[in-house]
TIVO-2410 file (N, C-alpha, C; in nm, 3 decimals):
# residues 89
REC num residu      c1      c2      c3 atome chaine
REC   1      X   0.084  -0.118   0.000     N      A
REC   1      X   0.000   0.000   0.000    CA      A
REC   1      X   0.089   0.125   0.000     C      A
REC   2      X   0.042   0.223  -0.093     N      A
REC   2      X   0.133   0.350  -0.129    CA      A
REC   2      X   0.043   0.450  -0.050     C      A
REC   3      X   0.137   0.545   0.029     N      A
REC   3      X   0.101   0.685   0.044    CA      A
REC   3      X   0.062   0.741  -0.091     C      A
REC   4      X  -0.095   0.829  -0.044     N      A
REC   4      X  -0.091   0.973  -0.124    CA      A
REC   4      X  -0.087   1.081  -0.142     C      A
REC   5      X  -0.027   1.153  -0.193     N      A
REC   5      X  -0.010   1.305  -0.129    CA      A
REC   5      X  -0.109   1.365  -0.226     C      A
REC   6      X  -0.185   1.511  -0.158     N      A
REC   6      X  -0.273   1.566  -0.259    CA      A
REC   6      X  -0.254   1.720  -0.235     C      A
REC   7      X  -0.167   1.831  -0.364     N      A
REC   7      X  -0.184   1.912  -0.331    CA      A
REC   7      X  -0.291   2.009  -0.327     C      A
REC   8      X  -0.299   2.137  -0.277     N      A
REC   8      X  -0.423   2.210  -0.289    CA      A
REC   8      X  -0.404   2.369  -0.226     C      A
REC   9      X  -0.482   2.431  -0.246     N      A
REC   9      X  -0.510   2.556  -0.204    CA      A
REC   9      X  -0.603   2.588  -0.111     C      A
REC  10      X  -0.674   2.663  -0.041     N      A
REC  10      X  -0.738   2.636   0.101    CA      A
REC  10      X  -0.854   2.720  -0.001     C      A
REC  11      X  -0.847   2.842  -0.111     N      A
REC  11      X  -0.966   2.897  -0.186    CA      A
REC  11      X  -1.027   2.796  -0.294     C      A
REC  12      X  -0.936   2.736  -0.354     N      A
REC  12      X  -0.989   2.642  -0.447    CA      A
REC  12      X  -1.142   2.532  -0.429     C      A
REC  13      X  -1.239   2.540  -0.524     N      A
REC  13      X  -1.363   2.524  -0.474    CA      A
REC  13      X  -1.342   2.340  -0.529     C      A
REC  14      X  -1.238   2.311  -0.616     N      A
REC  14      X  -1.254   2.191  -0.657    CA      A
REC  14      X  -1.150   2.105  -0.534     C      A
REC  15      X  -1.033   2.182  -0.466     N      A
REC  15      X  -0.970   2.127  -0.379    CA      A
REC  15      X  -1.055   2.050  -0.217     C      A
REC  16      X  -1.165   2.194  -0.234     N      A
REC  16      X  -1.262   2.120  -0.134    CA      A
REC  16      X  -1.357   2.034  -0.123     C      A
REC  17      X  -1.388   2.007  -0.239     N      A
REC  17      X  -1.478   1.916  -0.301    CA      A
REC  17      X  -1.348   1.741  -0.292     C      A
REC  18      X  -1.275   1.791  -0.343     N      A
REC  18      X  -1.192   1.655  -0.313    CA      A
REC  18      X  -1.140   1.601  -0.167     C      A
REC  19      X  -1.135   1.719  -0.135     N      A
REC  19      X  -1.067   1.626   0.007    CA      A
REC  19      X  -1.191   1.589   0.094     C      A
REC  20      X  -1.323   1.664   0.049     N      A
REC  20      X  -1.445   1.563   0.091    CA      A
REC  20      X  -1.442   1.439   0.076     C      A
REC  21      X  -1.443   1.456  -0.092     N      A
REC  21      X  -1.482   1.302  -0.124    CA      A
REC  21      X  -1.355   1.216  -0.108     C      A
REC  22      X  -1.240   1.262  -0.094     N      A
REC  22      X  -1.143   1.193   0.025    CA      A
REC  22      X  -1.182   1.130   0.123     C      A
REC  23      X  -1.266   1.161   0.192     N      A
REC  23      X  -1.288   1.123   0.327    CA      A
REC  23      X  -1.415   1.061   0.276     C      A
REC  24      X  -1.505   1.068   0.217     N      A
REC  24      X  -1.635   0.973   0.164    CA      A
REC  24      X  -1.600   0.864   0.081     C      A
REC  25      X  -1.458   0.846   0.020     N      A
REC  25      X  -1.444   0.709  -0.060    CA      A
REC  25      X  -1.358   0.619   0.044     C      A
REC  26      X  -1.258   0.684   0.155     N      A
REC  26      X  -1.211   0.589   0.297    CA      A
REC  26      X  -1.337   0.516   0.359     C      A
REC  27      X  -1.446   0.587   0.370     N      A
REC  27      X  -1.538   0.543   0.445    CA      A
REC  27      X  -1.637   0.449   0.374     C      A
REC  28      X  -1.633   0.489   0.277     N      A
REC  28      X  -1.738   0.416   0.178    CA      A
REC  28      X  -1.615   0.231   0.130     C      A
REC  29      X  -1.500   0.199   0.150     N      A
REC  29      X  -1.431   0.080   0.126    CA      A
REC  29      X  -1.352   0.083   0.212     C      A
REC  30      X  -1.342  -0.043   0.322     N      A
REC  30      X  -1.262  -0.022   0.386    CA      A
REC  30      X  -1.109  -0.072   0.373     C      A
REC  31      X  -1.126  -0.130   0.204     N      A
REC  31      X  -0.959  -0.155   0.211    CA      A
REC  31      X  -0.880  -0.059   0.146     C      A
REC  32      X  -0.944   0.075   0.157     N      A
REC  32      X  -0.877   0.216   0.200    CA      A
REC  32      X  -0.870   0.274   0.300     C      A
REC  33      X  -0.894   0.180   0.407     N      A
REC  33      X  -0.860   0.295   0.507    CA      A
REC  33      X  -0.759   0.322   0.604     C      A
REC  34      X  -0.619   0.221   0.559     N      A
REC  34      X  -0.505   0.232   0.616    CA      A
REC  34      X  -0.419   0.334   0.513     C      A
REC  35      X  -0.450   0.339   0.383     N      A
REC  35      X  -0.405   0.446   0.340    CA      A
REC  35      X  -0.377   0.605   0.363     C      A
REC  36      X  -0.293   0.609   0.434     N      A
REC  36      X  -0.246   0.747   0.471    CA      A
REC  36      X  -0.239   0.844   0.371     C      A
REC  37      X  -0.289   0.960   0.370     N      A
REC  37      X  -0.319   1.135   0.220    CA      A
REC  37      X  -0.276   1.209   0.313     C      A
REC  38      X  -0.156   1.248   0.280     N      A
REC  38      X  -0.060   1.376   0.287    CA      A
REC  38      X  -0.179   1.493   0.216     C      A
REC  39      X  -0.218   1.591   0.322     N      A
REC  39      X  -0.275   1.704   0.173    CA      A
REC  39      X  -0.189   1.822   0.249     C      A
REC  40      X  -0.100   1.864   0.130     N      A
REC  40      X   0.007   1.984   0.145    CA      A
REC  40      X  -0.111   2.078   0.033     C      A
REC  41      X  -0.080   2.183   0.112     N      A
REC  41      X  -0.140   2.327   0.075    CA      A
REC  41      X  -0.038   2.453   0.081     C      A
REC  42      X  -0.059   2.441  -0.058     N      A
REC  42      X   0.075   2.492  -0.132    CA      A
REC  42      X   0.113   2.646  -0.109     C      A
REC  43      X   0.014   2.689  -0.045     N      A
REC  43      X   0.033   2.865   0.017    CA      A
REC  43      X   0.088   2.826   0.160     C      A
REC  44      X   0.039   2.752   0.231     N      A
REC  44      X   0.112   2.711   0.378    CA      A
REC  44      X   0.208   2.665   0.383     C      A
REC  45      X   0.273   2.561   0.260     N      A
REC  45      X   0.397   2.504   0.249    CA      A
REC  45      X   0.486   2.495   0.141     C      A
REC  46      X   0.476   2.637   0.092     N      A
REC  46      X   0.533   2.601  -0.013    CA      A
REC  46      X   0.689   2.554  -0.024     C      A
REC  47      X   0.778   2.537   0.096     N      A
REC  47      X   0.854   2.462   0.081    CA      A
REC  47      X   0.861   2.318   0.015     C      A
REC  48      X   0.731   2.261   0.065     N      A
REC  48      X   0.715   2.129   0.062    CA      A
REC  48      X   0.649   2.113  -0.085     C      A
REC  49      X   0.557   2.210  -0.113     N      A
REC  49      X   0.497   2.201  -0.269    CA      A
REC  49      X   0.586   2.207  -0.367     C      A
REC  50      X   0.707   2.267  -0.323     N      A
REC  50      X   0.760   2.298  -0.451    CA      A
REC  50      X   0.880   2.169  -0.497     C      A
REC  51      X   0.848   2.106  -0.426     N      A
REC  51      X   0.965   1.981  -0.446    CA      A
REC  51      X   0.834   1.874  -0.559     C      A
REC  52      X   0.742   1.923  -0.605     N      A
REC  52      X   0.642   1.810  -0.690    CA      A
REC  52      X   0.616   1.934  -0.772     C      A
REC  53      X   0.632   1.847  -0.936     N      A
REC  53      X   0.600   1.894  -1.047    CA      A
REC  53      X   0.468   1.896  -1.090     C      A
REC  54      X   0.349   2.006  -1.079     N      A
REC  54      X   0.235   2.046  -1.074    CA      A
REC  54      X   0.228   2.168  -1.134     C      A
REC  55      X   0.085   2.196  -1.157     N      A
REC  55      X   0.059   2.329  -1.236    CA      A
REC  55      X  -0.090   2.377  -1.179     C      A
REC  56      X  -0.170   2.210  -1.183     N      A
REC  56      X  -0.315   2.313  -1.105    CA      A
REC  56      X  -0.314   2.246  -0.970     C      A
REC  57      X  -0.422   2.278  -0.937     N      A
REC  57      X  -0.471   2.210  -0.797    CA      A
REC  57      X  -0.606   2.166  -0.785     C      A
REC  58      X  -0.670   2.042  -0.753     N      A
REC  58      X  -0.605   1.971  -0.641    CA      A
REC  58      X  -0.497   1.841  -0.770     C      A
REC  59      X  -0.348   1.837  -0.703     N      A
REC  59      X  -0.319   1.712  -0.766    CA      A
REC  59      X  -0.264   1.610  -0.692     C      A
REC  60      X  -0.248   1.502  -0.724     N      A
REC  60      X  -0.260   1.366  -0.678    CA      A
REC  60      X  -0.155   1.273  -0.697     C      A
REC  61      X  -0.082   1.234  -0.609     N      A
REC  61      X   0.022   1.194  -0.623    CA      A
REC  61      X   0.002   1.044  -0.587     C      A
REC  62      X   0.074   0.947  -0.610     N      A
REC  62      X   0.106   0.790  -0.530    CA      A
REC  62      X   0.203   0.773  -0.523     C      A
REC  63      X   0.240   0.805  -0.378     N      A
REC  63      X   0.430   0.819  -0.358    CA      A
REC  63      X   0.473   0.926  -0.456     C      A
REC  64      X   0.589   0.912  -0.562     N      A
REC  64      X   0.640   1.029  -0.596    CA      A
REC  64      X   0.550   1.069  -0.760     C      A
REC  65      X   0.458   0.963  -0.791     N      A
REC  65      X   0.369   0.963  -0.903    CA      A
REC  65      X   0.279   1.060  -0.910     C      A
REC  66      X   0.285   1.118  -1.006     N      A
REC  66      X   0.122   1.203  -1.034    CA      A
REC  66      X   0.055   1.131  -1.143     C      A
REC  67      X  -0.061   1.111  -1.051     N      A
REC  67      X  -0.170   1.052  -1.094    CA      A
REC  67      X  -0.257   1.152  -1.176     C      A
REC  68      X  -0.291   1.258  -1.146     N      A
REC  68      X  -0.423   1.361  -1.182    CA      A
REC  68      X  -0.383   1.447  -1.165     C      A
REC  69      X  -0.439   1.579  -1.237     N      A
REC  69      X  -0.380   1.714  -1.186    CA      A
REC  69      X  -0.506   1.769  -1.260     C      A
REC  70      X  -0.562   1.847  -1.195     N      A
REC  70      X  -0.648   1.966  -1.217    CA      A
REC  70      X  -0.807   1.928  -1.151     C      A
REC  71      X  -0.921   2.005  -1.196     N      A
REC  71      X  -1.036   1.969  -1.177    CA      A
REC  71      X  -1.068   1.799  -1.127     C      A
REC  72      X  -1.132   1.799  -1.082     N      A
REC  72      X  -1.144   1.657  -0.998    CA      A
REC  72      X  -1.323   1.558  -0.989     C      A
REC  73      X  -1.308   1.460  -0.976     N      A
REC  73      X  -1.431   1.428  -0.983    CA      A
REC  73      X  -1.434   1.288  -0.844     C      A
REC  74      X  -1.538   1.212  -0.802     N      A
REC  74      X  -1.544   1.157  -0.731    CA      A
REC  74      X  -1.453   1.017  -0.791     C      A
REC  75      X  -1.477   1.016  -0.904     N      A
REC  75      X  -1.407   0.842  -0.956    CA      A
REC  75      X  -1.247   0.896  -0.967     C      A
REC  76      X  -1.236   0.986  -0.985     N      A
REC  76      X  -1.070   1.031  -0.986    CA      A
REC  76      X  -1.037   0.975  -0.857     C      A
REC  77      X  -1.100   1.013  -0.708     N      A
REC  77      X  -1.049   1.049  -0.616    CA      A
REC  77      X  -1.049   0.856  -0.637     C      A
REC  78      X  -1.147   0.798  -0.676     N      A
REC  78      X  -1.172   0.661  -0.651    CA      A
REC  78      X  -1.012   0.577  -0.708     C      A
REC  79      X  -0.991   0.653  -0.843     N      A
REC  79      X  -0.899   0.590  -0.925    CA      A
REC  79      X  -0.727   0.592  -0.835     C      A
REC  80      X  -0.709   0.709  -0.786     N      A
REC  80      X  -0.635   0.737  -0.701    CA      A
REC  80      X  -0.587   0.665  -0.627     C      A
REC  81      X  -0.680   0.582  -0.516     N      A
REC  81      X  -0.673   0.504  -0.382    CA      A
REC  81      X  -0.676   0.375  -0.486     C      A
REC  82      X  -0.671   0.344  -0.612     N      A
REC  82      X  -0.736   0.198  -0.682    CA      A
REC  82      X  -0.564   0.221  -0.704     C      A
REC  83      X  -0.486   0.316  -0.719     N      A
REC  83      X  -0.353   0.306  -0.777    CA      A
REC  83      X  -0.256   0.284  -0.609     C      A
REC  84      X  -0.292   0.331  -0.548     N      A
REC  84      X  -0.259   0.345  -0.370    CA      A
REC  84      X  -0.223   0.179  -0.351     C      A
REC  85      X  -0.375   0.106  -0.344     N      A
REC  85      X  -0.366  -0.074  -0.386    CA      A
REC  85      X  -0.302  -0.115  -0.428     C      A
REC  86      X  -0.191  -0.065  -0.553     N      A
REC  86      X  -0.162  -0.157  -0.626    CA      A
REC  86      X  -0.063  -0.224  -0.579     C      A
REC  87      X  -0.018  -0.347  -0.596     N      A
REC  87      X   0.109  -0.386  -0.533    CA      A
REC  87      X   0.223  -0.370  -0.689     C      A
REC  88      X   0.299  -0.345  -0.644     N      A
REC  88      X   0.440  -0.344  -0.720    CA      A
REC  88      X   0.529  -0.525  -0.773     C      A
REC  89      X   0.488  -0.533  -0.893     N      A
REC  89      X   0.566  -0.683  -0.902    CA      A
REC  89      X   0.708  -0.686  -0.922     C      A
***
């Protein structure tokens, strides 16, 4: 199981919408819910934001992977935690 990190902005209306349904797709399967989401917010840290290659927000990382970047939808957030699962052969 992979960490995910998700960046974001604290105004962004799609960043808040995701880290909802963050917390509604942990709850909704529970073999997400040892998966640990880093969410760095890139005005509070931008030390830490600026070490990941991004352009919008919210984006989505698995470990050092970007998965998604921009506007967001509930199956994104789904696809995300489905890449989190994956095991490495």
């Amino acid at each position: 199981m992979k960490n995910i990190v998700v960046l974001i902005t604290d105004w962004c209306p799609h960043c808040k919408r995701a880290i909802d349904w963050i917390d509604e797709v942990k709850q909704e399967n529970p073999k997400y819910k040892d998966i640990k989401v880093e969410i760095i917010d890139e005005e509070k840290t931008p030390e830490i934001a600026n070490q990941y290659d991004y352009y919008y927000v919210p984006t989505y990382y698995v470990e050092k992977r970007k998965i998604f970047e921009g506007g967001t939808t509930k199956d994104i957030v789904r696809k995300v935690f489905e890449e989190a699962i994956k095991t490495d052969i």
